[in-house]
C-alpha positions as CSV (number, residue, x, y, z in Angstrom):
1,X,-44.3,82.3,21.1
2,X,-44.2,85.9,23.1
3,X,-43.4,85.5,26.3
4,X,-42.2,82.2,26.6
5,X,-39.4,81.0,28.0
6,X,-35.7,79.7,26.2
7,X,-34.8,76.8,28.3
8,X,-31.0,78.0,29.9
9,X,-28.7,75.0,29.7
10,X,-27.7,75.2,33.7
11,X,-27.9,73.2,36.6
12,X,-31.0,74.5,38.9
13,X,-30.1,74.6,43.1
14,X,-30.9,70.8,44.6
15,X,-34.0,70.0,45.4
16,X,-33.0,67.5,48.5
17,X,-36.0,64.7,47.9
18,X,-37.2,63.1,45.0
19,X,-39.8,65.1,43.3
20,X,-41.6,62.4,42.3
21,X,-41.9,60.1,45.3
22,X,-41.0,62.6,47.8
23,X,-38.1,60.0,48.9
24,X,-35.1,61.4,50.6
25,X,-33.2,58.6,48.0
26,X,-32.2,56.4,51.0
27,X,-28.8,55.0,50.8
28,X,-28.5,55.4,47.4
29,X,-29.2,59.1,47.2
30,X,-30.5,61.0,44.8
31,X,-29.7,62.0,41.3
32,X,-30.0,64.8,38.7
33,X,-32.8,64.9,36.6
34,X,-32.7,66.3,33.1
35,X,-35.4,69.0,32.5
36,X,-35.3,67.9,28.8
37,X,-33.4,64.9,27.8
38,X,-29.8,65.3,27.5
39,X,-29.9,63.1,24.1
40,X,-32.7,66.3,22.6
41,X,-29.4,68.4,23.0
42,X,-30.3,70.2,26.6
43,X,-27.8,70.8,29.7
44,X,-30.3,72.2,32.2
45,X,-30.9,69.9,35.2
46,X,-32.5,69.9,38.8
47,X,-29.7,68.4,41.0
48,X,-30.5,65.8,43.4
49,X,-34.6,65.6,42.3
50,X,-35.0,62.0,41.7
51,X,-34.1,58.7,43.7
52,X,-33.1,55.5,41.8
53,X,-36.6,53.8,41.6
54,X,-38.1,57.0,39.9
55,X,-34.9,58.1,37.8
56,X,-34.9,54.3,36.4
57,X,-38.8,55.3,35.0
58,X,-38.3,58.8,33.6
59,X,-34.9,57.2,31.7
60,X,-37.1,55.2,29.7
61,X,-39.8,57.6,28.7
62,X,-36.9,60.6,27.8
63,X,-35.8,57.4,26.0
64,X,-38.5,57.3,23.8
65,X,-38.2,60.3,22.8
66,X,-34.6,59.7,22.1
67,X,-34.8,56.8,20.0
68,X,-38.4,56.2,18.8
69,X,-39.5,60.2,18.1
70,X,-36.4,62.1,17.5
71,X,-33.8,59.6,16.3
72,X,-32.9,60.6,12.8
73,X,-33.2,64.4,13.5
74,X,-30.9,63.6,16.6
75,X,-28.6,61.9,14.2
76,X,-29.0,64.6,11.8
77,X,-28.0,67.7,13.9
78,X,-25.2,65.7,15.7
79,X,-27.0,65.9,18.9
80,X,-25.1,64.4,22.4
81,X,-25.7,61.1,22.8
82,X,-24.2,58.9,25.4
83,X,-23.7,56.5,22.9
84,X,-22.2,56.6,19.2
85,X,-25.0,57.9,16.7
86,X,-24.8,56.9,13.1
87,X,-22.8,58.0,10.7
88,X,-24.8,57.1,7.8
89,X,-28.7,56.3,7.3
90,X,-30.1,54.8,4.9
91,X,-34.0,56.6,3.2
92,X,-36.1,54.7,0.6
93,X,-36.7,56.2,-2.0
94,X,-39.5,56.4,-5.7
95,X,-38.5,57.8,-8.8
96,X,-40.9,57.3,-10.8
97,X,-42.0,54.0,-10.7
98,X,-38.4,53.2,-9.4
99,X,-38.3,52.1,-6.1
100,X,-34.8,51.8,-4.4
101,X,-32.9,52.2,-0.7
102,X,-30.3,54.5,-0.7
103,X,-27.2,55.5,2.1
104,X,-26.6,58.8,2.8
105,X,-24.5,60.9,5.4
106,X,-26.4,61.5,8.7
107,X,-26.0,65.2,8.0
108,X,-27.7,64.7,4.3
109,X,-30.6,62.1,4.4
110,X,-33.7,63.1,3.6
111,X,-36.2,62.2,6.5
112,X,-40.1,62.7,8.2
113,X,-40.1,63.6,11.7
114,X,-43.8,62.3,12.6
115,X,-44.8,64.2,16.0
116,X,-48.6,63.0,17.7
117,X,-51.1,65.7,18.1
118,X,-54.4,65.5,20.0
119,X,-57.2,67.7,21.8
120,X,-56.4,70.2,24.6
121,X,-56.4,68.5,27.9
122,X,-59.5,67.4,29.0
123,X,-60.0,69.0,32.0
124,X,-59.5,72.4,29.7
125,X,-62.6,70.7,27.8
126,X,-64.6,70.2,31.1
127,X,-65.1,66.6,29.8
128,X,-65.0,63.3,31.7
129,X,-61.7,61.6,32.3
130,X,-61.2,59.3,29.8
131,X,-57.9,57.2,29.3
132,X,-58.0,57.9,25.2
133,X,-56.8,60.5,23.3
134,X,-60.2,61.8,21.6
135,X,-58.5,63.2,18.7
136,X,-55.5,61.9,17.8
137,X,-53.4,63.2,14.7
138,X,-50.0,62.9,12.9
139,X,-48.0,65.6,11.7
140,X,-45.0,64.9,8.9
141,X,-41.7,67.5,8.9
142,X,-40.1,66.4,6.1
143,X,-36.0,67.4,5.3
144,X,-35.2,67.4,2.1
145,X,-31.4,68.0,1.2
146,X,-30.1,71.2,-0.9
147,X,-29.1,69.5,-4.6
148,X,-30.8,66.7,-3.6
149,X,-31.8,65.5,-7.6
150,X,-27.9,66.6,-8.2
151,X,-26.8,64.0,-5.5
152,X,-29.0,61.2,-6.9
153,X,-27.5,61.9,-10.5
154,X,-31.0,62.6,-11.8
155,X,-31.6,63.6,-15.7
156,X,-32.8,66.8,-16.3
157,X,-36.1,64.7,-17.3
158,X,-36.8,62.6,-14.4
159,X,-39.4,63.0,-11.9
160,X,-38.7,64.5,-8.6
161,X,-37.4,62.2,-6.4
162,X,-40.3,61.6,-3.3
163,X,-39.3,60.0,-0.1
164,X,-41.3,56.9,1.0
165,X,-42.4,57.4,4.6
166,X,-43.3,54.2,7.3
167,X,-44.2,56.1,10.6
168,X,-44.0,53.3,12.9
169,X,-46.5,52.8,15.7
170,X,-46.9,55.6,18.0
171,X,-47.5,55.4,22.0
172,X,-49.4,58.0,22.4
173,X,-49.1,57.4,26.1
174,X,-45.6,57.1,26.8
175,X,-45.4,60.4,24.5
176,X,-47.6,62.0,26.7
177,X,-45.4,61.3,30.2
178,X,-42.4,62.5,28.4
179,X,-43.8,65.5,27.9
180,X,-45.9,65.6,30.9
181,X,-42.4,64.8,32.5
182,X,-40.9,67.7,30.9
183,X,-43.5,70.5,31.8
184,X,-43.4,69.2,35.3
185,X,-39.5,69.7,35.6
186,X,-39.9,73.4,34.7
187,X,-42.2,74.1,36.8
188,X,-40.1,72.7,40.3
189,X,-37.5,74.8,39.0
190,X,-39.8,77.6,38.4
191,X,-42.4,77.6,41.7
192,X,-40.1,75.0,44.1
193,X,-41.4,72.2,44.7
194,X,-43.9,73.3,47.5
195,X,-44.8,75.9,45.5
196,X,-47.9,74.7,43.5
197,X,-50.5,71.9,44.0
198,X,-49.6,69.3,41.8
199,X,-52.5,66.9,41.3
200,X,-51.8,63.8,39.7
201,X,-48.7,64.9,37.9
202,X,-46.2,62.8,39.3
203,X,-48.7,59.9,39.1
204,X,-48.9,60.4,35.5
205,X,-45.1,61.2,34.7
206,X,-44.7,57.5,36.9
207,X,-47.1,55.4,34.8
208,X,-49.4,55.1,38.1
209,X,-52.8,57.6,36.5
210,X,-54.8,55.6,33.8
211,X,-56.3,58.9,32.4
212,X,-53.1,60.6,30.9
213,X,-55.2,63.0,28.8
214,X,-57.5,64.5,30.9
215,X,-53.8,66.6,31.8
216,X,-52.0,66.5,28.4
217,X,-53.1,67.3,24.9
218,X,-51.9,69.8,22.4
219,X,-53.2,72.5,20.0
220,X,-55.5,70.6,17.5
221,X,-55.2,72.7,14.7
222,X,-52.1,74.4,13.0
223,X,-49.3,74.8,14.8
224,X,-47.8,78.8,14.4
225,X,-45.0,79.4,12.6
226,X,-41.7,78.2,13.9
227,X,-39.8,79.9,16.5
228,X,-36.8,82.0,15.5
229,X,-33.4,80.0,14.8
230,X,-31.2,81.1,18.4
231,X,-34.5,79.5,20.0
232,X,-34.3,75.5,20.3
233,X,-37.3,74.6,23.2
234,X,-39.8,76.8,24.8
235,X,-41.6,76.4,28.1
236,X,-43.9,78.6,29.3
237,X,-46.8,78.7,31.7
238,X,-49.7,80.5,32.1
239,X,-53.5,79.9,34.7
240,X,-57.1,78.8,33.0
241,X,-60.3,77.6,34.3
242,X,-61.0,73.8,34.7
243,X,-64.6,72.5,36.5
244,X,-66.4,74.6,39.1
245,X,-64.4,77.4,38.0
246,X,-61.4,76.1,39.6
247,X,-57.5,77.7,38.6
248,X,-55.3,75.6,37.2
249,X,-51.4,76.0,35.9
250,X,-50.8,75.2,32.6
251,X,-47.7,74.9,31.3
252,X,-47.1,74.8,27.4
253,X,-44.3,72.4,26.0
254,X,-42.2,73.1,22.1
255,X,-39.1,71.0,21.5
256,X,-36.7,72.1,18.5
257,X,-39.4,75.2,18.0
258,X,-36.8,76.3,15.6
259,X,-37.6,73.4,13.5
260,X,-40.5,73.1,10.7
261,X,-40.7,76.3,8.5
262,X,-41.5,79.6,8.6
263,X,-45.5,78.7,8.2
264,X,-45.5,75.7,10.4
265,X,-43.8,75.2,13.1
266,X,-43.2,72.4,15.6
267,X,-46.7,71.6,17.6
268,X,-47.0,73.0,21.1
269,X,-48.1,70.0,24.1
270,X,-50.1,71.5,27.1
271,X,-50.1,69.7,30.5
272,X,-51.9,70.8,33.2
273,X,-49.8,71.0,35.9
274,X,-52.2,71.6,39.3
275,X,-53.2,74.4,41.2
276,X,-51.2,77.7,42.1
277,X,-51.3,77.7,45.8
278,X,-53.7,80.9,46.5
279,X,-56.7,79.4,45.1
């Protein structure tokens, strides 16, 4: 993805009020907010950009991505976590006509990572706000272990061994905020957070907009190869035309771009973030 950004592992300069709420954080004061959750494996933070009330609601959506998205790949690159990931996970498994639940060293089960994909947003569509995704699509990454028939102690005759998959229920929603939530931290520490007109955005991030993807969406079709391996999560922004001809930052979203293979890579999330300020 030329041009994009590598997301730097720092701490950004505090912001001094909540950049959600615009709350000064009252006697509580205010905290650091993650740019990417810390429990994806990022370090980079705005200090002092969130109060309590707001910091309590991002928590739980970078939670979801924590433990209802990226859980076994977290588990499987030994990603931080502020509490203790497995050890061991378990993957069911057919050979054959054999059906059977086997344990296996974080490092070394074989697992899907099921990621959403939808339309672009649908002010990029010029559509009507609507508060469903009008496409909505899953993608499977599957990891497969090196000597993995070796491991299981297959014959030289058996069938390959396949990997039953059970993608739980997705919220497409709360998806969408985390990345919304995501996009939106990059660009305070990019423009400031006078430095663009932001819409609905912090509505949307807060659970308070009912028409998440008339903002977010994502690439419908094939997502380009993955990035290269010293690259885990892009950002990057760039301007297109929404209704009446009006300007609008965009800013695209990849987490682990490294991930997927060298023909398909992770899918890239757009949010529309608002307006740069000269139009």
């Amino acid at each position: 993805m030329n041009g994009w950004e590598d997301i730097e592992n720092r701490k950004y300069p505090p912001i001094g009020r909540c950049i959600y709420c615009g709350s000064d954080g009252g006697p509580d004061g205010l905290r650091d907010e993650h740019m990417i959750p810390y429990s994806l494996g990022s370090y980079a933070e705005l200090e002092e950009a969130s109060c309590r009330n707001c910091e309590a609601i991002t928590s739980y959506i970078d939670g979801y991505l924590s433990r209802n998205t990226f859980y076994e790949l977290r588990a499987h690159v030994g990603a931080p976590s502020r509490g203790k990931l497995p050890s061991t996970l378990s993957a069911k498994l057919l050979v054959g006509d054999q059906e059977f639940i086997r344990e296996f060293l974080a490092a070394d089960q074989p697992f899907s990572l099921i990621l959403p994909t939808w339309d672009l947003p649908g002010i990029l569509r010029q559509v009507q706000p609507s508060p469903d995704f009008p496409v909505y699509n899953l993608r499977a990454y599957n990891f497969i272990p090196k000597n993995f028939r070796e491991t299981l102690g297959l014959a030289d005759d058996a069938p390959d061994p396949m990997v039953q998959i059970s993608p739980g229920k997705i919220n497409n929603i709360t998806f969408a905020r985390a990345i919304a939530k995501i996009a939106y931290c990059h660009a305070i520490a990019k423009y400031g957070l006078n430095g663009l007109r932001r819409l609905v955005l912090p509505d949307i991030i807060l659970g308070r907009y009912p028409w998440v993807p008339y903002f977010v969406g994502s690439d419908s079709g094939t997502p380009p190869p993955r990035d290269p391996r010293d690259v885990r999560d892009v950002v990057g922004f760039r301007t297109a035309t929404g209704r009446n001809g009006l300007r609008l930052l965009c800013a695209g979203v990849r987490l682990f771009a490294h991930s997927g293979s060298p023909e398909t890579g992770m899918p890239i999330y757009w949010v529309v973030m608002g307006a740069p300020l000269e139009t």
